[in-house]
N, C-alpha and C positions, 0 to 999 in steps of 0.2 A: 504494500500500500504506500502511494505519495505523504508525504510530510500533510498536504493539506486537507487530502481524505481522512485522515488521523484526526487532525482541528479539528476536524467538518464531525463526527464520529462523538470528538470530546463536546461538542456545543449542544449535541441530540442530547446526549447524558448528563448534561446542566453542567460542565467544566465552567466558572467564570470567566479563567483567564484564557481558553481557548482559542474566543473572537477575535482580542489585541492579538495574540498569534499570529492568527491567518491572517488578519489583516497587513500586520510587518512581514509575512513573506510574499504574499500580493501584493507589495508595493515594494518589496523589495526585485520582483521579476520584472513589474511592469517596469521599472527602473533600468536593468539590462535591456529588455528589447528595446526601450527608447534610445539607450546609448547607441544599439546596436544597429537601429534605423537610419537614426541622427547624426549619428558622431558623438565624442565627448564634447563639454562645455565644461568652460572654465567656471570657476566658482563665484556668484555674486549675480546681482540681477543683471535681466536680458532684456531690450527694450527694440520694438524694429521701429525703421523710421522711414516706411515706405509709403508712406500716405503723407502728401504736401498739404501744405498749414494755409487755412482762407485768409 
């Protein structure tokens, strides 16, 4: 069984802490495929500036 099927398993059976779990490893993948779509980004905000000012 997956790490998140396990969560998924613990949250049927009333685990508290199971949700924040699956949630930090869900956001921890969706975090790799972004990188892996995107490219890395360096750290600190992003702002585009493709749309001219009236």
């Amino acid at each position: 069984m997956s790490d998140a099927t396990l969560l998924l398993a613990q949250i049927e059976s009333g685990d508290s802490t199971a949700a924040a779990q699956l949630l930090a490893l869900l956001y921890d993948e969706l975090r790799k495929l972004a990188t892996n779509k995107n490219g890395p980004r360096s750290p600190g905000p992003h702002f585009t500036t493709d749309r001219a000012r009236s």
